[in-house]
Backbone and ligand atoms as CSV (ligand in chain L), in Angstrom:
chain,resi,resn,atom,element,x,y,z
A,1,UNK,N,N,-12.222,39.870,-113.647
A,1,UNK,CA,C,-13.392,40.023,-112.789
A,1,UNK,C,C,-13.160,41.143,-111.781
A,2,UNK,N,N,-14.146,41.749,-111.349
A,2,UNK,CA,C,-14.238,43.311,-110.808
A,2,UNK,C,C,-15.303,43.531,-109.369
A,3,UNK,N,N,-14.585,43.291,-108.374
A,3,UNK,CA,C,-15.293,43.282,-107.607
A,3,UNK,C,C,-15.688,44.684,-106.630
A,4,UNK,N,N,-16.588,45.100,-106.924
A,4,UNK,CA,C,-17.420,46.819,-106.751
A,4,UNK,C,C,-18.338,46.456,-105.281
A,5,UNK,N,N,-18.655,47.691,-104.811
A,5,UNK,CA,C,-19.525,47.632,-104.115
A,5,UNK,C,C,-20.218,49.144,-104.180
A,6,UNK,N,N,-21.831,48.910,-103.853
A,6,UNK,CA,C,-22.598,50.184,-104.751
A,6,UNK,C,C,-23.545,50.399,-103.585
A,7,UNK,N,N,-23.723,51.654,-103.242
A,7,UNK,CA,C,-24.847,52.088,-102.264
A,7,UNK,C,C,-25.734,52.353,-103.032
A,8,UNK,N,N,-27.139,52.138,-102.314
A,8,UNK,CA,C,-28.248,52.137,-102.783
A,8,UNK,C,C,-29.039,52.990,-101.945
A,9,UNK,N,N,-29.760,54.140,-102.132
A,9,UNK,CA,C,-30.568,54.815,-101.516
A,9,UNK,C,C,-31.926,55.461,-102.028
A,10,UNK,N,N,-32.650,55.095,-101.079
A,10,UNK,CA,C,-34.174,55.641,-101.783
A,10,UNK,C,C,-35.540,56.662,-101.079
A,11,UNK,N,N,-35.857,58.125,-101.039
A,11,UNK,CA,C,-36.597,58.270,-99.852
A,11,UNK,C,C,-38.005,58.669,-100.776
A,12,UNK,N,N,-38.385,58.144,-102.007
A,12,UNK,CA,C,-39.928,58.404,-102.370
A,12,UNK,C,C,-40.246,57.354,-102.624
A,13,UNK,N,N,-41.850,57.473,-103.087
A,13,UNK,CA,C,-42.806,56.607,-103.565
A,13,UNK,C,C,-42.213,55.001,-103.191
A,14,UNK,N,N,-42.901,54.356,-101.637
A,14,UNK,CA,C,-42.360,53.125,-101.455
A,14,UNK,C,C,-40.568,52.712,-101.913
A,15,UNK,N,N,-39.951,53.813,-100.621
A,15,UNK,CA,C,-38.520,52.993,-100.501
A,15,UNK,C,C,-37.716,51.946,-100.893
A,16,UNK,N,N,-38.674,50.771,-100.059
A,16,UNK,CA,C,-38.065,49.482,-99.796
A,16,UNK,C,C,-38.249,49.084,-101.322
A,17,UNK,N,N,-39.493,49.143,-101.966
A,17,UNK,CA,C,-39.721,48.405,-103.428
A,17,UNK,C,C,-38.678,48.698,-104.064
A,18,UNK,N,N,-38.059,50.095,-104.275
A,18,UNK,CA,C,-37.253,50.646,-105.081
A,18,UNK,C,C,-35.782,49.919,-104.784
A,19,UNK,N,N,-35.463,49.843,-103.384
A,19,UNK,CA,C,-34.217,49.191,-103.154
A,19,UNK,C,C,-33.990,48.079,-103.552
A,20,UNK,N,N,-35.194,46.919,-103.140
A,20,UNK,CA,C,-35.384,45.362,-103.821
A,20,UNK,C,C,-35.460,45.581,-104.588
A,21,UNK,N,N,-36.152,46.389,-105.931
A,21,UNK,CA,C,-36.203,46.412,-107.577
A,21,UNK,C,C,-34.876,46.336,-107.637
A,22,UNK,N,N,-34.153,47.359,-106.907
A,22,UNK,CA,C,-32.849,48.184,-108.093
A,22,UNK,C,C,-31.712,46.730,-107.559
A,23,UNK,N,N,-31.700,46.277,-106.493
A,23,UNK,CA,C,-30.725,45.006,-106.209
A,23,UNK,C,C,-31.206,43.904,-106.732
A,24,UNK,N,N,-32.337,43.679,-107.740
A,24,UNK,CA,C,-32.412,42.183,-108.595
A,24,UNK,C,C,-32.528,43.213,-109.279
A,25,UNK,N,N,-32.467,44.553,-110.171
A,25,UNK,CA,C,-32.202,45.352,-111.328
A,25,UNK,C,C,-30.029,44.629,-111.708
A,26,UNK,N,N,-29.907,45.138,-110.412
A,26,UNK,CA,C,-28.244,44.823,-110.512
A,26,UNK,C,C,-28.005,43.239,-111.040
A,27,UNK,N,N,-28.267,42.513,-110.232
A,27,UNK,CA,C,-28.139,41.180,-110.607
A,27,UNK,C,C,-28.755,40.274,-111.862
A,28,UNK,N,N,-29.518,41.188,-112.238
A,28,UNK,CA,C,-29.768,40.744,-113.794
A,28,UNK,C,C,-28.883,41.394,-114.793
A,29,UNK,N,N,-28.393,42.354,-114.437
A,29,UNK,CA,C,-27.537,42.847,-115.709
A,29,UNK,C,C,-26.350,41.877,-116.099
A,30,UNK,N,N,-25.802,42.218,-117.234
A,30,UNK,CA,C,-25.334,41.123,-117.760
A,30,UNK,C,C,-23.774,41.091,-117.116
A,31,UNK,N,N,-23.265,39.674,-117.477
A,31,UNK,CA,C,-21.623,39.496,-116.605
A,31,UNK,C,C,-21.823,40.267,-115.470
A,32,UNK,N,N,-22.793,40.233,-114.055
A,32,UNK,CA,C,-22.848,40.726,-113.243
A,32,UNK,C,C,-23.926,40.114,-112.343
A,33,UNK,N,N,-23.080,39.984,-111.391
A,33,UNK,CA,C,-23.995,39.175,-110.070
A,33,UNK,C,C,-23.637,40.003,-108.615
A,34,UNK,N,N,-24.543,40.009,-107.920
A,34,UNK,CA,C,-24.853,40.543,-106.216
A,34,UNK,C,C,-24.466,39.517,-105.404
A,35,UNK,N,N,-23.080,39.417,-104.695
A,35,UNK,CA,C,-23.041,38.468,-103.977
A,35,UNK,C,C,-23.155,38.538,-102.784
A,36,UNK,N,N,-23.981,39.660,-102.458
A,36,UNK,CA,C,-23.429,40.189,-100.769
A,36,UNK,C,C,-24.219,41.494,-100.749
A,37,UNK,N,N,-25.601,41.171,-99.700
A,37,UNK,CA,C,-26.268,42.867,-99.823
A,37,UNK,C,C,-26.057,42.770,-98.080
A,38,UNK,N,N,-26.216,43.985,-97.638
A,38,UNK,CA,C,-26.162,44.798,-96.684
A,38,UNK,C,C,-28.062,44.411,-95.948
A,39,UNK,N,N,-28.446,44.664,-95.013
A,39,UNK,CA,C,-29.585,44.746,-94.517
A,39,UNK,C,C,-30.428,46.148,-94.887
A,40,UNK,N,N,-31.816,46.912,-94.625
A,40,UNK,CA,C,-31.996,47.451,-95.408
A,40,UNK,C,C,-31.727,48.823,-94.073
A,41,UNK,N,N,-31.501,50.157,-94.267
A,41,UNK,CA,C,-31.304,50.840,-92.741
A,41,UNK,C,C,-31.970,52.125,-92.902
A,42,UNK,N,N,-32.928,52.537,-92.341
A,42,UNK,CA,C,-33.595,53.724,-92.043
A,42,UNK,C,C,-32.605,55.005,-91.732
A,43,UNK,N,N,-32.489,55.840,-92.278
A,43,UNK,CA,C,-31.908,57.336,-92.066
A,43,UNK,C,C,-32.317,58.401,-92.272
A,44,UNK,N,N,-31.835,59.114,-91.359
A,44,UNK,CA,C,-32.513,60.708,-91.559
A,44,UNK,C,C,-31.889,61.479,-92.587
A,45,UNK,N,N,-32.636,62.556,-93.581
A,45,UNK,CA,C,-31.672,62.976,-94.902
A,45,UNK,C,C,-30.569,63.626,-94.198
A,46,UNK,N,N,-29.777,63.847,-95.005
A,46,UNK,CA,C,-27.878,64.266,-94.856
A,46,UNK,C,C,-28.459,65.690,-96.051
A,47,UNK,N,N,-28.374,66.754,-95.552
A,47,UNK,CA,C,-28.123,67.843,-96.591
A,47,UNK,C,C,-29.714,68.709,-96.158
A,48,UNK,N,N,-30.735,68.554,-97.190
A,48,UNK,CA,C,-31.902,69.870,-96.793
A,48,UNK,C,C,-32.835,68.309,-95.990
A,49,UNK,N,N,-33.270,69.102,-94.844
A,49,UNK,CA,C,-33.973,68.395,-94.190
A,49,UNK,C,C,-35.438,68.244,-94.372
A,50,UNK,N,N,-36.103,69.223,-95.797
A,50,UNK,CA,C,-37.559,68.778,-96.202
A,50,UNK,C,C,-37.666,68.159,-97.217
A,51,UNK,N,N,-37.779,66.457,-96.378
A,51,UNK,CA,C,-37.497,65.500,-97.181
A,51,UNK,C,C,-38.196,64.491,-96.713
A,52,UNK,N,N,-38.649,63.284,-97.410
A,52,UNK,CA,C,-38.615,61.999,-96.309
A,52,UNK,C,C,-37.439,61.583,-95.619
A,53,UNK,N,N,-37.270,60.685,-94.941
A,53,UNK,CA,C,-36.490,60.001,-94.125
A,53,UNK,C,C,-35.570,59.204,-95.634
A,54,UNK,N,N,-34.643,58.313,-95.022
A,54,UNK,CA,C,-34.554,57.436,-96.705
A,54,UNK,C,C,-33.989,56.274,-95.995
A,55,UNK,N,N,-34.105,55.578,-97.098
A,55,UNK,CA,C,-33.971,53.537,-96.878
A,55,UNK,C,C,-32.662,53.437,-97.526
A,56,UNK,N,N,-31.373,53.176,-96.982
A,56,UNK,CA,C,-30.009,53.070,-97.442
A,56,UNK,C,C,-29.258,51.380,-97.066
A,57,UNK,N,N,-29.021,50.856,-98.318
A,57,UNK,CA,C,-28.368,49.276,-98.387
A,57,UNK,C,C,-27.121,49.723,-98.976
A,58,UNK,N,N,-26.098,48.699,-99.022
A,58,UNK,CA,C,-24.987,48.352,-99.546
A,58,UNK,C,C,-24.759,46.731,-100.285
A,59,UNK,N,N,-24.388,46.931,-101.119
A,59,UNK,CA,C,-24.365,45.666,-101.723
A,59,UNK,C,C,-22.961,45.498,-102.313
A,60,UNK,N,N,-22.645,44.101,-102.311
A,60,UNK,CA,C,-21.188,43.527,-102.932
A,60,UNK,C,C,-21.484,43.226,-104.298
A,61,UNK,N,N,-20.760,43.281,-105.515
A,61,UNK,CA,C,-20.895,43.113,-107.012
A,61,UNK,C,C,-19.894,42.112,-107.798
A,62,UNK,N,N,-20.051,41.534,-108.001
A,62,UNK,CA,C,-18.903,40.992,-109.145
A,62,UNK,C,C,-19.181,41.153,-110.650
A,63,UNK,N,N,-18.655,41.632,-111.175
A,63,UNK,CA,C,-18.739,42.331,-112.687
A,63,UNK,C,C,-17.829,42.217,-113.439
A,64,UNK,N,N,-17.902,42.146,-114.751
A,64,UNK,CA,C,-17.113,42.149,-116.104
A,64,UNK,C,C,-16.983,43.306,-116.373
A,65,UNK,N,N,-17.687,44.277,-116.299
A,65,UNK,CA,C,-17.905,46.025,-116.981
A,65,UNK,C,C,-16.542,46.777,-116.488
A,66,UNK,N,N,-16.002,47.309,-117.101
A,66,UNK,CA,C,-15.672,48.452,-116.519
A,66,UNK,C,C,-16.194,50.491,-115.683
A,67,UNK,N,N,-15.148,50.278,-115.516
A,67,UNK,CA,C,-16.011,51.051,-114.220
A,67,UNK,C,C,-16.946,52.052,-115.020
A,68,UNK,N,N,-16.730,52.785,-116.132
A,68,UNK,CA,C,-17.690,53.810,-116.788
A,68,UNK,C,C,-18.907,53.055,-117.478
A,69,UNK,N,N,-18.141,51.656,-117.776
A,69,UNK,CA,C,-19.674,51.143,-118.674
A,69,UNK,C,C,-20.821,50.552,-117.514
A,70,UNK,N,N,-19.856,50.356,-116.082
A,70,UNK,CA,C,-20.845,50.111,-115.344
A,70,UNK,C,C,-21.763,51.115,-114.657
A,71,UNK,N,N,-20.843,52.578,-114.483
A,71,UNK,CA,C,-21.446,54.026,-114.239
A,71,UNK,C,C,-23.170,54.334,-115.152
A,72,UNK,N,N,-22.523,53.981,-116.398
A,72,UNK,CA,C,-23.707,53.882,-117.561
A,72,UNK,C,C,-25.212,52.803,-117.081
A,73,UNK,N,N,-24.849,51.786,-116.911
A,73,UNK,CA,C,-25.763,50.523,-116.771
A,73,UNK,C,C,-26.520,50.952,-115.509
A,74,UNK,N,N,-25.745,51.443,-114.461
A,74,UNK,CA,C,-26.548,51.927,-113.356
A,74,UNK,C,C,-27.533,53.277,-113.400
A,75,UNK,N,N,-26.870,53.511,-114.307
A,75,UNK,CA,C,-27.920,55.082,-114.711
A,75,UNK,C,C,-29.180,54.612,-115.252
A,76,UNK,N,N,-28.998,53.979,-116.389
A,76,UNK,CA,C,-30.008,52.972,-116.951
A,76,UNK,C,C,-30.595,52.387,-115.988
A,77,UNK,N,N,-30.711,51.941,-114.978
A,77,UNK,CA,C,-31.533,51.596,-114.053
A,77,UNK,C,C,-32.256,52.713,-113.141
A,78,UNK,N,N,-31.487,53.450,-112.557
A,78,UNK,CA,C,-32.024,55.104,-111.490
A,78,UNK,C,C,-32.983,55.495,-112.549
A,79,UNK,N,N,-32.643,55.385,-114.059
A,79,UNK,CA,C,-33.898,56.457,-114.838
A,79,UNK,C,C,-34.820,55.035,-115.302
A,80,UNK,N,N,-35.012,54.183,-115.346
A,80,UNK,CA,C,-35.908,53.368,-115.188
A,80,UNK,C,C,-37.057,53.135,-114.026
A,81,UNK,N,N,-36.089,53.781,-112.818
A,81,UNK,CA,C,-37.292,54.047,-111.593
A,81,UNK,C,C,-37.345,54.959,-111.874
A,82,UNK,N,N,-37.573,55.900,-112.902
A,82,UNK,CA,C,-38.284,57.364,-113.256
A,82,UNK,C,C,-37.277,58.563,-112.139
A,83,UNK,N,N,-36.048,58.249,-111.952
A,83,UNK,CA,C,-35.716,59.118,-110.963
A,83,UNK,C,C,-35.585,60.692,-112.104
A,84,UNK,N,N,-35.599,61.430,-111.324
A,84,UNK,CA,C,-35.551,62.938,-111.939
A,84,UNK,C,C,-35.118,63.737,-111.428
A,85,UNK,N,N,-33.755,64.042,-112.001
A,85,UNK,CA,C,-32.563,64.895,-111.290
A,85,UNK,C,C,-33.161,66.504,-111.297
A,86,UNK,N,N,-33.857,66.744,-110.334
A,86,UNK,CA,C,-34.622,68.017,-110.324
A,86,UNK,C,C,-33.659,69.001,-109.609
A,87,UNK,N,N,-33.523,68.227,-108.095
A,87,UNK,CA,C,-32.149,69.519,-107.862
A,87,UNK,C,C,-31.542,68.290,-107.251
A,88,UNK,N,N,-29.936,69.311,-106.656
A,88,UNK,CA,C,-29.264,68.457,-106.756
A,88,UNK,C,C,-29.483,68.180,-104.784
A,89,UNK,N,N,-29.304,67.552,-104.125
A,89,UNK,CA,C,-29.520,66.704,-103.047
A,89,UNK,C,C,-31.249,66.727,-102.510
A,90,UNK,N,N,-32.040,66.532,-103.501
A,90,UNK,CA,C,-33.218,66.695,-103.512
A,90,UNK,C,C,-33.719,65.063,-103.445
A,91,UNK,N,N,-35.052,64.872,-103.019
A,91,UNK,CA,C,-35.474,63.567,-102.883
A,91,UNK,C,C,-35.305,62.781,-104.249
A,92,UNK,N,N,-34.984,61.224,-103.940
A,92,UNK,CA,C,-34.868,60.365,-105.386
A,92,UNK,C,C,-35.497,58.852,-104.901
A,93,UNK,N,N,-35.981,58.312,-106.141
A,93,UNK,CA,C,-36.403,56.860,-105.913
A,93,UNK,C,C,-35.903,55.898,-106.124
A,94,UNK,N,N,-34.496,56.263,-106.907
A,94,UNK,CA,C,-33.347,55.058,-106.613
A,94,UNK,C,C,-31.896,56.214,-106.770
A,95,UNK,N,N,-31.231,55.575,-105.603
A,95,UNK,CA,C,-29.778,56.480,-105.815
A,95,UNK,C,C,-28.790,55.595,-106.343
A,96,UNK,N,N,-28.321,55.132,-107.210
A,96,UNK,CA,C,-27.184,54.039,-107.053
A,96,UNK,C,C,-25.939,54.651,-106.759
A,97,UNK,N,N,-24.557,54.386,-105.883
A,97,UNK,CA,C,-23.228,55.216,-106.597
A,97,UNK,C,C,-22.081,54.080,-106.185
A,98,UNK,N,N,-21.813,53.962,-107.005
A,98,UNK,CA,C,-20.271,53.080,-107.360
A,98,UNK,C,C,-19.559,53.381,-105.866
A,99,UNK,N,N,-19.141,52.771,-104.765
A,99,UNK,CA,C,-18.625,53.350,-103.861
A,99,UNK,C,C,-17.261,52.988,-103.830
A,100,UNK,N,N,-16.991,51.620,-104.715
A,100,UNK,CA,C,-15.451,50.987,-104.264
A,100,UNK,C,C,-15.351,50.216,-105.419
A,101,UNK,N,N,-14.716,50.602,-106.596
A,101,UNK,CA,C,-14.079,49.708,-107.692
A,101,UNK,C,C,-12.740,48.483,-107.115
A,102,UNK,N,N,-12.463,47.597,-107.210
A,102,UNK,CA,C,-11.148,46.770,-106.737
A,102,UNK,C,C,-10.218,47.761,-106.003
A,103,UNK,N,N,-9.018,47.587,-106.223
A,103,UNK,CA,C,-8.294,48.835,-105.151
A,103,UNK,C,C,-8.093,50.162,-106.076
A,104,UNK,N,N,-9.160,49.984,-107.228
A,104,UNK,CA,C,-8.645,51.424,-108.093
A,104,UNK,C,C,-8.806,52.865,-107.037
A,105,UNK,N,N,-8.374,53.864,-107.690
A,105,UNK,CA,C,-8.381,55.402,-107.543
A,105,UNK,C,C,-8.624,56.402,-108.859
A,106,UNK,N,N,-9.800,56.821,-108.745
A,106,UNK,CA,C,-10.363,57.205,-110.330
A,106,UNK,C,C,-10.613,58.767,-109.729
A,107,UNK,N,N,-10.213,59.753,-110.715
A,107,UNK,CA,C,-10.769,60.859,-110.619
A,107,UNK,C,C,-11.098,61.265,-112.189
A,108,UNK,N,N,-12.261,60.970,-112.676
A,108,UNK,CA,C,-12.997,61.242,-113.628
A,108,UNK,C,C,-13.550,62.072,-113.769
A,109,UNK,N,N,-14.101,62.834,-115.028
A,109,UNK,CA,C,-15.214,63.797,-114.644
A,109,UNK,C,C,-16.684,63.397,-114.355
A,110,UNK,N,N,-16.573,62.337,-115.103
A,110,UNK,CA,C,-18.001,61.677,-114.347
A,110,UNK,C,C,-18.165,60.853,-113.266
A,111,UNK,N,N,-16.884,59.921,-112.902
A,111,UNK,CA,C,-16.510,59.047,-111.827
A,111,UNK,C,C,-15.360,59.407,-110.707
A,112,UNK,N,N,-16.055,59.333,-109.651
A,112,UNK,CA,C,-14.599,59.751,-108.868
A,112,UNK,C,C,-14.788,58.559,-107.581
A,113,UNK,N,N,-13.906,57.904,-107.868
A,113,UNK,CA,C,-13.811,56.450,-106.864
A,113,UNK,C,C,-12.656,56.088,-106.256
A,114,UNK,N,N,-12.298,56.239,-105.230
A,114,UNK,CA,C,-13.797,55.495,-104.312
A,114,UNK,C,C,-14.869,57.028,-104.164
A,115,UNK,N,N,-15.837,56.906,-103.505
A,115,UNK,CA,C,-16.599,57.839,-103.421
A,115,UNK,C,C,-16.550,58.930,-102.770
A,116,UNK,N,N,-16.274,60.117,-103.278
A,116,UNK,CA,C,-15.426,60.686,-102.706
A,116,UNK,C,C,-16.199,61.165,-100.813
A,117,UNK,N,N,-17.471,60.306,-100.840
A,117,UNK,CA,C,-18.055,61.051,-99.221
A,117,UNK,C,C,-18.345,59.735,-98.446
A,118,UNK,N,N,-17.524,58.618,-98.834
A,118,UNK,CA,C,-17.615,57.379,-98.560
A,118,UNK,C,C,-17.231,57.559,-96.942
A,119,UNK,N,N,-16.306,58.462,-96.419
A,119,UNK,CA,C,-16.107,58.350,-94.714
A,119,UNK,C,C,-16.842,59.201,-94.552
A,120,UNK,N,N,-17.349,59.908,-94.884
A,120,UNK,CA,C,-18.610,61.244,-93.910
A,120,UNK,C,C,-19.698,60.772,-93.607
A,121,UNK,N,N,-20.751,59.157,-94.568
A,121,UNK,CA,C,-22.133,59.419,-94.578
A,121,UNK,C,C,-21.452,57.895,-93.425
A,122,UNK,N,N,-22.845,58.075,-92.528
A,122,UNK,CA,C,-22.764,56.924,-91.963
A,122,UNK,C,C,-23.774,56.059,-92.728
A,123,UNK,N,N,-24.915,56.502,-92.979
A,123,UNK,CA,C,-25.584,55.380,-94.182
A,123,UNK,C,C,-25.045,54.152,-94.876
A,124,UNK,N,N,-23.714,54.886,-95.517
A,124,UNK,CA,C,-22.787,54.517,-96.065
A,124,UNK,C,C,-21.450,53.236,-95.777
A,125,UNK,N,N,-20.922,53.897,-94.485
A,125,UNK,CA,C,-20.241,53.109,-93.588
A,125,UNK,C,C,-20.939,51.589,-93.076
A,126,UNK,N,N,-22.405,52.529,-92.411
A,126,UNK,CA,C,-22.805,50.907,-91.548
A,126,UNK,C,C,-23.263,49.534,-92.852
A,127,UNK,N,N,-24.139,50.119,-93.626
A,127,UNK,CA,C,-23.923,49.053,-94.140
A,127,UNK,C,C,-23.147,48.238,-94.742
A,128,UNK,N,N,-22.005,48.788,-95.171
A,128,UNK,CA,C,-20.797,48.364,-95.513
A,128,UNK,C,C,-19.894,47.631,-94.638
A,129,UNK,N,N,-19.902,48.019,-93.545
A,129,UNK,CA,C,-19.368,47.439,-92.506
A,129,UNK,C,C,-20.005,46.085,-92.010
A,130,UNK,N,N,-21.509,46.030,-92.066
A,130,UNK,CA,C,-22.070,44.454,-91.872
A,130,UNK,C,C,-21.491,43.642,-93.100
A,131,UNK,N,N,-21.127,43.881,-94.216
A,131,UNK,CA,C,-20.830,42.871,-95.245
A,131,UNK,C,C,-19.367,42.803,-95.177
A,132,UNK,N,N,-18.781,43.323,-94.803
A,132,UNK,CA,C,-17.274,43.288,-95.003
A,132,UNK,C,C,-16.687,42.806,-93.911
A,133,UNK,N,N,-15.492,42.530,-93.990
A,133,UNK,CA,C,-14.730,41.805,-92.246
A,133,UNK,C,C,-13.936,42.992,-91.289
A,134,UNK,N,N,-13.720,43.000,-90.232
A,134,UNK,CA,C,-13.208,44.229,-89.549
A,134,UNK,C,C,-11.780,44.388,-90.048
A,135,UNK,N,N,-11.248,43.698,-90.983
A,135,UNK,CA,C,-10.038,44.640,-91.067
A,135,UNK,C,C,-10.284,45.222,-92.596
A,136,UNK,N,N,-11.466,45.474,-92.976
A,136,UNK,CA,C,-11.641,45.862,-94.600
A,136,UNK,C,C,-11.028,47.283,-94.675
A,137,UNK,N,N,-10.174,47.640,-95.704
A,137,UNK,CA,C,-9.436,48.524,-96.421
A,137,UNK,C,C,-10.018,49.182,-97.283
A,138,UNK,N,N,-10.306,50.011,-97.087
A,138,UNK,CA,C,-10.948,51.208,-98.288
A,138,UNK,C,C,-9.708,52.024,-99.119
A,139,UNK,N,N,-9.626,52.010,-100.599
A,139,UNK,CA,C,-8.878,51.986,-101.019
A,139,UNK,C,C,-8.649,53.927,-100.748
A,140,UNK,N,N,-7.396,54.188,-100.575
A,140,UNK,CA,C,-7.066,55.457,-100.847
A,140,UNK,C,C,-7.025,56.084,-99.112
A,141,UNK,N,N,-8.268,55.414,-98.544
A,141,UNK,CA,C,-8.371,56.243,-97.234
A,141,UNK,C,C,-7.977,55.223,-95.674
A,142,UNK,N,N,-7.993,53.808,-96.124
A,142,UNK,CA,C,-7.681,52.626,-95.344
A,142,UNK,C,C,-8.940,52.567,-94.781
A,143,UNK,N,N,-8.437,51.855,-93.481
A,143,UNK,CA,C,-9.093,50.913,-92.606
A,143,UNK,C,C,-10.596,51.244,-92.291
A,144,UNK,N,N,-11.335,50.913,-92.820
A,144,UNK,CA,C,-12.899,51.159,-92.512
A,144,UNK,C,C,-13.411,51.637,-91.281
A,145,UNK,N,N,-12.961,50.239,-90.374
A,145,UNK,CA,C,-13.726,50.802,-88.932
A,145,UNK,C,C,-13.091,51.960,-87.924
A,146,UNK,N,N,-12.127,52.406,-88.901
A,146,UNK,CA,C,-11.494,53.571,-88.250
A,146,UNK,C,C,-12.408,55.000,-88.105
A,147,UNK,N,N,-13.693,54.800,-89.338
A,147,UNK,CA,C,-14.620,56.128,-89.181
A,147,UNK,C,C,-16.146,55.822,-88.871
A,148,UNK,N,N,-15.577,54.462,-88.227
A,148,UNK,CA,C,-17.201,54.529,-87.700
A,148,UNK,C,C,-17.209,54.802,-86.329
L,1,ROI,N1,N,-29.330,61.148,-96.878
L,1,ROI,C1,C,-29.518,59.873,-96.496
L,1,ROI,N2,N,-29.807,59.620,-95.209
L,1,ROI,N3,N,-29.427,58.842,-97.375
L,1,ROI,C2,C,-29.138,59.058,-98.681
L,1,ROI,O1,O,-29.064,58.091,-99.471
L,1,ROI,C3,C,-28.911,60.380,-99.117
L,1,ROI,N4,N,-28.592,60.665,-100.404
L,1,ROI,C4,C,-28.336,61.891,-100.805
L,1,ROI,C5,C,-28.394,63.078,-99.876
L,1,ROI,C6,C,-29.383,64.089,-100.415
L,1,ROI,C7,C,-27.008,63.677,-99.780
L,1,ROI,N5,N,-28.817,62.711,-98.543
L,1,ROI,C8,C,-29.017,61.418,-98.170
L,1,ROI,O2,O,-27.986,62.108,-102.059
């Protein structure tokens, strides 16, 4: 058993729907349950600023998949909300990204985990930080509340 945790971000066509879709999207997939979501948090975009605003959660996972077949399953969901990789830090209607496999360290060409901008975004941090306990360990970089 594989316990992940996955940011979720969304700034088109009704946010919030997309975030609630894509977190009972997660929990229906198979050998895989949500045991632990984050609250939902308003942010300003990180990168080109003509954008909407965006709606950013964190959620806890327990899973059977491994980490690429779960990379896969989540894609299968982002292109189910019709997302469309038009450019790259451009608006989307579901973002999913793998942020924390168990204590792995993956540098893949398609996966690189933990994520590799997991201490820069605060999006990222705060909600993670409401689900987790203050001494949570991020694998590779440590102690969480050290970059908030
Ligand atoms: N900015 C915010 N605030 N939230 C996001 O989820 C997000 N996702 C992105 C970029 C474009 C980097 N900016 C973001 O991919």
């Amino acid at each position: 058993m594989n316990t992940v945790f996955i940011a979720l971000g969304s700034n088109l066509n009704n946010p919030i729907y997309h975030l609630e879709k894509g977190i009972r999207d997660i929990n229906h997939l198979s050998k895989t349950r949500v045991i632990k979501r984050s609250s939902l948090y308003k942010s300003k975009p990180i990168g080109p600023q003509n954008q909407p605003n965006y709606i950013n959660a964190v959620i806890k996972v327990i899973t059977h998949f491994e980490p690429i077949s779960l990379l896969d399953v989540l894609q299968d969901i982002e292109n189910k909300h019709h997302r469309k990789r038009i450019k790259r830090w451009g608006p989307r209607t579901l973002d999913l990204d793998i942020l924390i496999f168990n204590d792995l360290v993956i540098n893949h060409e398609r996966l690189v985990i933990p994520h590799p901008e997991i201490i820069n975004r605060e999006f990222v941090l705060v909600p993670l930080r409401e689900i987790t306990n203050h001494e949570f360990i991020i694998p590779k970089y440590g102690k969480l509340i050290q970059y908030i």
